[in-house]
MIGU-494876 format. One record per residue (C-alpha): residue number from 0; residue in three letters; x, y, z. Coordinates in Angstrom, 3 decimals. Layout:
<recs>
REC   resi   resn          X          Y          Z
REC    NUM    ala          X          Y          Z
...
</recs>
This chain:
<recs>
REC   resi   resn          X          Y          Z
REC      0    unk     19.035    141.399   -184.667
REC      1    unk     18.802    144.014   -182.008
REC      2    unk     17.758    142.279   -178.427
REC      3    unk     18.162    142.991   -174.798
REC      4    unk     17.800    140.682   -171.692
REC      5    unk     15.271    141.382   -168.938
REC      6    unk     15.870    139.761   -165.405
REC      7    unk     12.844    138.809   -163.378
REC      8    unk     13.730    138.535   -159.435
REC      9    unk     16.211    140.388   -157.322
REC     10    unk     18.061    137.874   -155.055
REC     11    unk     21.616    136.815   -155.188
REC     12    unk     20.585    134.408   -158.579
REC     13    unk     19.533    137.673   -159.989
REC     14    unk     22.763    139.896   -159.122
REC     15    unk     24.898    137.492   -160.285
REC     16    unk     22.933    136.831   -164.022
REC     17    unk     23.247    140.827   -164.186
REC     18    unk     27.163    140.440   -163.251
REC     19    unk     27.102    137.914   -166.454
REC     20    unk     25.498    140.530   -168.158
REC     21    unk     27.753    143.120   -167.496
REC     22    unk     30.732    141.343   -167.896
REC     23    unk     29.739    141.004   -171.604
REC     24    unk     28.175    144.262   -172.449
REC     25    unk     29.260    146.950   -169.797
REC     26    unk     26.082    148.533   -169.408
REC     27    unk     23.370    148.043   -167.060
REC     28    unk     20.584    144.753   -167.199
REC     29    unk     16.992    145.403   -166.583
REC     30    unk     15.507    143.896   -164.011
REC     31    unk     12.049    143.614   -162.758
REC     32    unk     10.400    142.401   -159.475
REC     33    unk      8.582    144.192   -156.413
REC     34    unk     11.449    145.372   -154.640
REC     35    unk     15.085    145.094   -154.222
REC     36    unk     16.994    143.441   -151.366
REC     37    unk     20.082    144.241   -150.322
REC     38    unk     22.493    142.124   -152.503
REC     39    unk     20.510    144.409   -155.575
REC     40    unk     19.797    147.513   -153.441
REC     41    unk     22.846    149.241   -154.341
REC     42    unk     24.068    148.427   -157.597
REC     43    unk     25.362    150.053   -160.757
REC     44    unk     24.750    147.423   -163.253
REC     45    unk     21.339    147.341   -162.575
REC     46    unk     18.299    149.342   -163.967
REC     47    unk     15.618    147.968   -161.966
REC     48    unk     11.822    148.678   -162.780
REC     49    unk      9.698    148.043   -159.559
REC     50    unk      6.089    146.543   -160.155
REC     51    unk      3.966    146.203   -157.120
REC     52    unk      1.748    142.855   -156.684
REC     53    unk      4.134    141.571   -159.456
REC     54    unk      3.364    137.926   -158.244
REC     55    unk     -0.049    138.529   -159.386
REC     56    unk     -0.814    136.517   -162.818
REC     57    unk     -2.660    139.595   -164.211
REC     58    unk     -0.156    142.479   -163.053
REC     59    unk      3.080    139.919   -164.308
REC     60    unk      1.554    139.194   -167.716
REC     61    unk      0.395    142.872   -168.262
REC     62    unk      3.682    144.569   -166.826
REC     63    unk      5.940    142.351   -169.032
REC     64    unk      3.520    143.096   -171.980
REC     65    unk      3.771    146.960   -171.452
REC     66    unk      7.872    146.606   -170.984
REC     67    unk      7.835    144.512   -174.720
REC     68    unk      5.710    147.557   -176.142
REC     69    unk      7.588    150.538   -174.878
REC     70    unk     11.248    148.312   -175.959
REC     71    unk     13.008    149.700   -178.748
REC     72    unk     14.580    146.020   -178.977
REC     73    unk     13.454    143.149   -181.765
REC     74    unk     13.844    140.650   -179.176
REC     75    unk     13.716    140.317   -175.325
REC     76    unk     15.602    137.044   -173.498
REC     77    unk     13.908    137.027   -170.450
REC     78    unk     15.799    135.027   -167.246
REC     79    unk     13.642    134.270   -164.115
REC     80    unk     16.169    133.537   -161.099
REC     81    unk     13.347    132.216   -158.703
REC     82    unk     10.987    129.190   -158.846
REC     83    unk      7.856    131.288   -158.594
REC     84    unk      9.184    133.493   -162.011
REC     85    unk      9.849    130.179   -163.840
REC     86    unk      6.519    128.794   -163.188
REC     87    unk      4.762    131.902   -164.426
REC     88    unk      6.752    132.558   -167.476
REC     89    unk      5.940    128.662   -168.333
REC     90    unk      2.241    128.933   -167.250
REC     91    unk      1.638    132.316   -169.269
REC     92    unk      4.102    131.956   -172.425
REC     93    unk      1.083    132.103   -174.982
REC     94    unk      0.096    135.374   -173.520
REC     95    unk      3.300    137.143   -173.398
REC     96    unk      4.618    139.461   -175.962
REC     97    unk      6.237    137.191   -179.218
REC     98    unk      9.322    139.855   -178.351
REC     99    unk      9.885    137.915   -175.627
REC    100    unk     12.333    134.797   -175.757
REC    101    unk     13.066    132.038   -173.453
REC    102    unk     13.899    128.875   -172.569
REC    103    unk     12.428    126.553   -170.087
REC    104    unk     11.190    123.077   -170.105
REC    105    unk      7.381    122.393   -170.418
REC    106    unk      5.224    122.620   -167.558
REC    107    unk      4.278    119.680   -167.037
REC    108    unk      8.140    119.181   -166.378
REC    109    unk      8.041    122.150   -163.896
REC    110    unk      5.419    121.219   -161.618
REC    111    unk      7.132    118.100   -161.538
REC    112    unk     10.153    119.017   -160.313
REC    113    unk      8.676    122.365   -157.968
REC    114    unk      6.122    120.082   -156.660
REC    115    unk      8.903    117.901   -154.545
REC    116    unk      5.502    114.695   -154.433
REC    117    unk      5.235    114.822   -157.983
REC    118    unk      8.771    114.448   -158.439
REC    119    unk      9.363    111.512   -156.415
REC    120    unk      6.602    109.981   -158.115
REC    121    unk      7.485    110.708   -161.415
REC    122    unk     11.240    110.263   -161.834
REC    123    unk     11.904    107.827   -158.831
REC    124    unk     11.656    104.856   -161.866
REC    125    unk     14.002    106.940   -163.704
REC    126    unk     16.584    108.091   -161.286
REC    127    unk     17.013    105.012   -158.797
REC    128    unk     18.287    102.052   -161.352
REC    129    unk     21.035    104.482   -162.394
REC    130    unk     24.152    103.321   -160.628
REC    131    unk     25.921    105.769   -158.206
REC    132    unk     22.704    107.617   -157.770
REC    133    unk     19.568    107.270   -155.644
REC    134    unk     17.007    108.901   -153.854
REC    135    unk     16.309    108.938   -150.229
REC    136    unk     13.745    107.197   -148.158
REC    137    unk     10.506    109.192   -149.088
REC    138    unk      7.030    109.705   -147.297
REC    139    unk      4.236    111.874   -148.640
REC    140    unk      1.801    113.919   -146.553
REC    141    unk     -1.114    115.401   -147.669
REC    142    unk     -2.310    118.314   -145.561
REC    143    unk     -5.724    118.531   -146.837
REC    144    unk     -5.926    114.270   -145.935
REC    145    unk     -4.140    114.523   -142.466
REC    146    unk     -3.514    110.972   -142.643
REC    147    unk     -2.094    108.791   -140.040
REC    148    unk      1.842    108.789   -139.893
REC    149    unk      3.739    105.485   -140.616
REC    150    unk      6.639    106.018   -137.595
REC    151    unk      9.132    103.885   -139.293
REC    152    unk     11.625    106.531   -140.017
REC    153    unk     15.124    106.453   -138.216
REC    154    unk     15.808    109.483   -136.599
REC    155    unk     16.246    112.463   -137.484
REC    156    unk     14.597    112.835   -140.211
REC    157    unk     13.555    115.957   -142.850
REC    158    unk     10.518    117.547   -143.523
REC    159    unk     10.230    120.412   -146.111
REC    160    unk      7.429    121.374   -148.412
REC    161    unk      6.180    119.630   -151.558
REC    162    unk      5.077    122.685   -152.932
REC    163    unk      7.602    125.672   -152.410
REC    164    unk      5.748    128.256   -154.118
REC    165    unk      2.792    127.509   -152.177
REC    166    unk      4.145    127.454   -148.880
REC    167    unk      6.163    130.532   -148.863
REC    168    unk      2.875    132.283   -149.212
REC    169    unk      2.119    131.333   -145.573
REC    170    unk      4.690    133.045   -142.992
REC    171    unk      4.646    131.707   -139.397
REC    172    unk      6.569    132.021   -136.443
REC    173    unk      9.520    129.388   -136.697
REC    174    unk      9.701    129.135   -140.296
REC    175    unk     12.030    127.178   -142.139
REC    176    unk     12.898    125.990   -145.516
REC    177    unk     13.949    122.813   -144.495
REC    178    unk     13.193    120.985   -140.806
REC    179    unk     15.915    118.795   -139.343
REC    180    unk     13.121    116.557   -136.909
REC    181    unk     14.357    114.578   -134.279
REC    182    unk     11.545    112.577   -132.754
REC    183    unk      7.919    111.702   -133.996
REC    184    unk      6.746    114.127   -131.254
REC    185    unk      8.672    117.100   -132.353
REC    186    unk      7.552    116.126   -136.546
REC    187    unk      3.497    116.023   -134.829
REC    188    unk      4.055    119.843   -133.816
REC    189    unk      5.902    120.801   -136.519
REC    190    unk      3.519    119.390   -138.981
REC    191    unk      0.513    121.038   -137.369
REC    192    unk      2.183    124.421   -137.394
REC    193    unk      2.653    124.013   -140.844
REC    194    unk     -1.031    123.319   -140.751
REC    195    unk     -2.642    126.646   -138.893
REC    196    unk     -0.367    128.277   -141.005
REC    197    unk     -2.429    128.110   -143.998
REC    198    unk     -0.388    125.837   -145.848
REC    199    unk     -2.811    122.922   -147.280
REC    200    unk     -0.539    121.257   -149.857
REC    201    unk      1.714    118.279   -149.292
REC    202    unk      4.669    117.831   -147.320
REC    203    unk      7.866    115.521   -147.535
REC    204    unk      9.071    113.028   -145.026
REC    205    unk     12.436    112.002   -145.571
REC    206    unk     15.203    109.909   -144.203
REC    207    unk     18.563    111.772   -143.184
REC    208    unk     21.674    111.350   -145.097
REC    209    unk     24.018    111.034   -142.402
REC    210    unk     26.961    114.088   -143.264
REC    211    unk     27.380    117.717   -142.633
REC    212    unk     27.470    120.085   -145.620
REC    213    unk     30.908    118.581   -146.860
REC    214    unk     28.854    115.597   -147.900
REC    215    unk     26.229    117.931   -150.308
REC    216    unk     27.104    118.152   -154.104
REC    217    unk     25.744    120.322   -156.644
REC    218    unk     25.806    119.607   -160.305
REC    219    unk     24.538    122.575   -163.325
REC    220    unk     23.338    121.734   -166.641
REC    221    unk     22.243    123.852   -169.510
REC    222    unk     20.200    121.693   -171.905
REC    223    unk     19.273    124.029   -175.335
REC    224    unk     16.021    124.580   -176.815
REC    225    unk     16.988    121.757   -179.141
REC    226    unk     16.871    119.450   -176.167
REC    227    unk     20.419    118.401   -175.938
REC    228    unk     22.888    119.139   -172.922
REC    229    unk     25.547    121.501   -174.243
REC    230    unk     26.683    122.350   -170.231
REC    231    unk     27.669    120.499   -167.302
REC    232    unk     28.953    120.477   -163.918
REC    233    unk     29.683    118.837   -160.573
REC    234    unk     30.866    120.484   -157.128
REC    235    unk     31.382    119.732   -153.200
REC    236    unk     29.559    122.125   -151.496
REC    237    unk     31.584    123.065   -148.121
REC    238    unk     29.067    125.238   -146.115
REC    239    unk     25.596    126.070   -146.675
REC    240    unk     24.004    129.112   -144.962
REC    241    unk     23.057    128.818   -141.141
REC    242    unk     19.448    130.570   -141.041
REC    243    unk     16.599    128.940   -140.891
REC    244    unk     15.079    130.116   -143.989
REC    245    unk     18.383    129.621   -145.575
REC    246    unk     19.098    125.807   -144.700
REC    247    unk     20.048    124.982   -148.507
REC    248    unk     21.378    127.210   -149.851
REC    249    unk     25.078    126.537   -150.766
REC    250    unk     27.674    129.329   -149.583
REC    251    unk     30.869    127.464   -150.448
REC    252    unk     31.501    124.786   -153.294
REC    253    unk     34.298    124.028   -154.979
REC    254    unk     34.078    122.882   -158.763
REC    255    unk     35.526    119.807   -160.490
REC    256    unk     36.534    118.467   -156.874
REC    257    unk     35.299    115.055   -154.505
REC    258    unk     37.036    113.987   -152.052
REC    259    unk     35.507    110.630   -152.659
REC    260    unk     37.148    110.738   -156.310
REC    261    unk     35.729    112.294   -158.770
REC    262    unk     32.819    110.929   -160.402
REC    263    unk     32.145    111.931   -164.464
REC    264    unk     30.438    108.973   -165.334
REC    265    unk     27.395    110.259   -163.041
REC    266    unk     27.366    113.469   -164.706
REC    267    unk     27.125    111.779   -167.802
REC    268    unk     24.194    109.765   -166.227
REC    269    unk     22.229    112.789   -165.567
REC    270    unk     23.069    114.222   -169.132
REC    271    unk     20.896    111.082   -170.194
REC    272    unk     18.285    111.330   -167.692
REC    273    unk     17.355    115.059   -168.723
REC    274    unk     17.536    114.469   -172.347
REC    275    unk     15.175    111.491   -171.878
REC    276    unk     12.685    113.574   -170.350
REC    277    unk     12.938    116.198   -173.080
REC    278    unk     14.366    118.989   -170.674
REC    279    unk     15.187    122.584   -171.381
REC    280    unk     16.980    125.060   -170.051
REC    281    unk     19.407    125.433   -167.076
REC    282    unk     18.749    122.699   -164.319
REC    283    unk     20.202    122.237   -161.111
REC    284    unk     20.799    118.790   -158.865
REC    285    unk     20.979    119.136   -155.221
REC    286    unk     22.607    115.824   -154.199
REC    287    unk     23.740    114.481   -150.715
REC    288    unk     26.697    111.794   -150.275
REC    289    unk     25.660    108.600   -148.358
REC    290    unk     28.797    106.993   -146.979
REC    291    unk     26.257    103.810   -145.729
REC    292    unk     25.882    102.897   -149.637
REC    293    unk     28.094    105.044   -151.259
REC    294    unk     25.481    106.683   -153.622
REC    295    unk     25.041    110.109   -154.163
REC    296    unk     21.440    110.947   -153.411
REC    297    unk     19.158    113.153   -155.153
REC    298    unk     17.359    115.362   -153.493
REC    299    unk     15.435    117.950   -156.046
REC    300    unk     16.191    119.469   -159.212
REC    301    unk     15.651    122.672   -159.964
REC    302    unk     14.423    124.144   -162.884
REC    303    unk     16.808    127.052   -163.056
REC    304    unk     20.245    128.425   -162.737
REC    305    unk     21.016    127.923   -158.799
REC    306    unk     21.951    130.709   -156.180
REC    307    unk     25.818    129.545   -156.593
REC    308    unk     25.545    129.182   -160.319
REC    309    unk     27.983    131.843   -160.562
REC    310    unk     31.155    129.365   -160.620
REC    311    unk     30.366    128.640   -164.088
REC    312    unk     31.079    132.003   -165.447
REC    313    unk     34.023    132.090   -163.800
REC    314    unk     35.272    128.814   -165.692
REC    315    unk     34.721    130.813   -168.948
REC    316    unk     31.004    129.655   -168.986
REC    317    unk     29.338    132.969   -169.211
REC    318    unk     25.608    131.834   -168.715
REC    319    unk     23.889    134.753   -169.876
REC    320    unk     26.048    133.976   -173.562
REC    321    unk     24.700    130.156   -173.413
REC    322    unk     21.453    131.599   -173.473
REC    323    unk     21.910    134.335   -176.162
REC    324    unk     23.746    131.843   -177.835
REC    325    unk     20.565    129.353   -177.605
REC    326    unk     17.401    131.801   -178.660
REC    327    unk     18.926    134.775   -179.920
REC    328    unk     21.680    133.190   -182.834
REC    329    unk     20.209    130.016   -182.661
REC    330    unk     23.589    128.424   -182.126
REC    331    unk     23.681    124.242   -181.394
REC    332    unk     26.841    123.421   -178.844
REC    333    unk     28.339    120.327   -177.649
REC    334    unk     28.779    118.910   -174.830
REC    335    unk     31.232    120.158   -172.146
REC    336    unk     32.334    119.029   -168.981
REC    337    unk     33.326    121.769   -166.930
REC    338    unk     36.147    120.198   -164.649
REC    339    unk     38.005    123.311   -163.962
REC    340    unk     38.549    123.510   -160.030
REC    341    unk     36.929    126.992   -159.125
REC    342    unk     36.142    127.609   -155.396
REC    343    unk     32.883    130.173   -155.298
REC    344    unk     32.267    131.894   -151.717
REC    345    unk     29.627    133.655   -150.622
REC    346    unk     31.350    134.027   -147.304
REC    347    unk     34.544    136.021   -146.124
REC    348    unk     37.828    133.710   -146.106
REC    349    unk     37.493    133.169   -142.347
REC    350    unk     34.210    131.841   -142.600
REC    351    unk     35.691    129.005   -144.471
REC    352    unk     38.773    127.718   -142.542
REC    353    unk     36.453    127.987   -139.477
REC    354    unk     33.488    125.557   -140.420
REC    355    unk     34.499    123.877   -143.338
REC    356    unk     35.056    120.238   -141.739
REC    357    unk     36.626    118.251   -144.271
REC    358    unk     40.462    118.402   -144.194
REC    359    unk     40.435    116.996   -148.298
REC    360    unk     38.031    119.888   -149.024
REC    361    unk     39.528    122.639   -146.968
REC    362    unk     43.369    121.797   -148.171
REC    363    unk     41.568    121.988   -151.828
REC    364    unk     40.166    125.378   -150.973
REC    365    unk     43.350    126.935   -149.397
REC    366    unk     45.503    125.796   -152.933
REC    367    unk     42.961    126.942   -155.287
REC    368    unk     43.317    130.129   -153.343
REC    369    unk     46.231    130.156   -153.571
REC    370    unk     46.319    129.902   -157.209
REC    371    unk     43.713    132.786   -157.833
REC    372    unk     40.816    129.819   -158.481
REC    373    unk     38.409    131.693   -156.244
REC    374    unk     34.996    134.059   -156.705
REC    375    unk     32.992    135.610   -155.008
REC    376    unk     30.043    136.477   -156.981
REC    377    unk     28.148    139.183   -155.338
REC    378    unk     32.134    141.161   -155.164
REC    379    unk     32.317    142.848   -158.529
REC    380    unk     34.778    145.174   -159.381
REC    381    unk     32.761    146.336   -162.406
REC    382    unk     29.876    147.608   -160.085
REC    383    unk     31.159    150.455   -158.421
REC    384    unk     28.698    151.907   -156.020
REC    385    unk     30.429    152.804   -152.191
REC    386    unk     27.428    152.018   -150.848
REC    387    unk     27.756    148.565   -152.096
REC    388    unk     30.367    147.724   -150.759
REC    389    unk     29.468    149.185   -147.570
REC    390    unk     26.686    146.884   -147.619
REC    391    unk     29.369    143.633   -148.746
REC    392    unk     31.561    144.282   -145.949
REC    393    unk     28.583    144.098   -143.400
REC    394    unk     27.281    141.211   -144.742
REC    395    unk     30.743    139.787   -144.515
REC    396    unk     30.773    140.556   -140.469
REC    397    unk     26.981    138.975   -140.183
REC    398    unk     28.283    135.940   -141.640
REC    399    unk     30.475    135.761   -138.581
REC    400    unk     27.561    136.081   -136.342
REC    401    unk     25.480    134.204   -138.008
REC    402    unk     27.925    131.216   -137.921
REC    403    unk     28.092    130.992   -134.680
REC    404    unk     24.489    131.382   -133.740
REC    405    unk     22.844    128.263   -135.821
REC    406    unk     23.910    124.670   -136.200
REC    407    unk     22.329    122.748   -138.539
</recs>
């Protein structure tokens, strides 16, 4: 069977599933979204088709449909490397093209987990009795209610959205992904900003995990469209990236490594918790290390590859092959543990022995260095555009500033 893969999305997630791409078929991915950003801007490994209002349900379904009828190819994997994507490939799949081939989970699974109240509610029985893991402290607030606040948090606390998609519709002055609140004044303000912004979903209140970004894990799964877990992963995450907007999202991580010992019976409990729920497709855990209890908290999971995904491909995990693997062949895999140690980097060396504040984690980083266990995924030797790298090595000198400009 002839096929081809389309990407939908053009952040670093998306760069790096083209890389995948590449790396298997040396020649160019598709890839389709409103406009490129620099990590994608200057690229050779990407053909990108630019759709304006592509967000819109009408102008997504009918510019996928007219890709599927001008394709010479039988069958189309299609990859969404943003929340927003996933949700509309899930919420229009009986419309699209029957070229087109995927895999997600249902969607009643991915409004759980994108809608951060619905997924407290609905996997807090699950996720809590299993030992080693927990959830944090967890308050729900309903813009549309304005309900009093219970003050019973310790401080500081977080607030973020319970609806991502939703809320990045509504840009304000002071922004953030994620809010770091120190007193019940400072959550009042921040809450009504929120508010005159537009945004009228919910919003999550939730206790601190004491720890910098040495004490954040990440763990990747890649359950197939028969339901079973055939990938798996767990990671320390060093540094995470210091804008406001970016609070979250992991810039160093080092596979197969805790500095608290590492811990494979919880990513065996995980395994069981997504193939209980019937899950499909890549997922990712975002997890926090509480020294107080020792239990490794979840915070979301994502219904998608992650940002740093990356370090699984460079394990010998090509993700892009699960996939084809999955919907294309129709091939059933075991179970595997990833445990190679594999540091990934979005940032320049320096970066790293600067603000990476664990001494276990940053002697780990500096030997699998050493040893030639270290990616960068957006640095590709088989894309070779001078612009590009123009663009890499400026990016690598705004890291520097952008380091020392926010603290988390």
């Amino acid at each position: 069977m002839n096929f081809t893969v389309l990407l939908l999305g053009s952040d670093a997630n998306a760069y790096y599933m083209a890389r995948c791409f590449h790396e298997l078929y040396h020649t160019p991915v598709d890839m389709m979204n409103t406009a490129l950003i620099g990590v994608t801007e200057y690229s050779n490994i990407i053909n990108f088709i630019e759709v304006e209002n592509f967000s819109d349900k009408a102008v997504f379904v009918e510019a996928l449909n007219n890709y599927s009828n001008k394709s010479k190819f039988e069958k189309i994997v299609l990859i969404a490397t943003n929340d927003k994507y996933v949700r509309m490939i899930v919420e229009n799949k009986d419309v699209l093209d029957s070229k087109f081939v995927f895999n997600y989970p249902t969607l009643e699974i991915v409004n759980t987990l994108l809608v951060k109240d619905l997924f407290y509610n609905a996997y807090h029985s699950e996720l809590e009795p299993l030992e080693g893991l927990g959830i944090p402290k967890t308050l729900i607030y309903s813009c549309k209610e304005k309900p009093e606040i219970v003050n019973d948090f310790m401080y500081p606390i977080i607030l973020k959205p319970g609806n991502g998609v939703e809320y990045n519709k509504h840009h304000f002055e002071g922004m953030s992904k994620v809010y770091k609140i120190q007193s019940f004044d400072e959550l009042q303000k921040v809450i009504k900003k929120i508010e005159d912004s537009g945004y009228a979903d919910n919003l999550i209140i939730q206790e601190f995990i004491p720890g910098d970004d040495c004490a954040l894990y990440d763990a990747v799964f890649y359950c197939g469209t028969d339901k079973k877990v055939q990938l798996m992963t767990f990671a320390q995450i060093g540094l995470q990236e210091r804008t406001p907007t970016g609070v979250g999202n992991c810039t160093v991580l080092v596979n197969g490594f805790d500095e608290h010992g590492y811990k494979e019976a919880l990513v065996y409990k995980m395994k069981e918790f997504l193939e209980k729920i019937g899950y499909q497709g890549f997922a990712e855990f975002d997890l926090k290390y509480d020294a107080r209890d020792g239990k490794y908290k979840i915070f979301e999971i994502n219904p998608r590859q992650a940002r740093s995904s990356y370090y699984l491909a460079a394990c010998g995990h090509n993700l892009v092959q699960y996939l084809i693997d999955d919907v294309i062949i129709h091939v059933s895999k075991p179970a595997t543990l990833i445990k190679n140690e594999m540091v990934l980097s979005f940032v320049p060396p320096w970066i790293i022995t600067a603000y990476v504040t664990s001494p276990a984690l940053k002697a780990e980083i500096g030997k699998l260095v050493n040893e030639g266990k270290f990616v960068r995924p957006l640095h590709y030797d088989g894309d070779t555009n001078i612009m590009r790298k123009i663009y890499l090595w400026l990016r690598d000198i705004n890291y520097t500033i952008k380091y020392k400009k926010f603290t988390w």
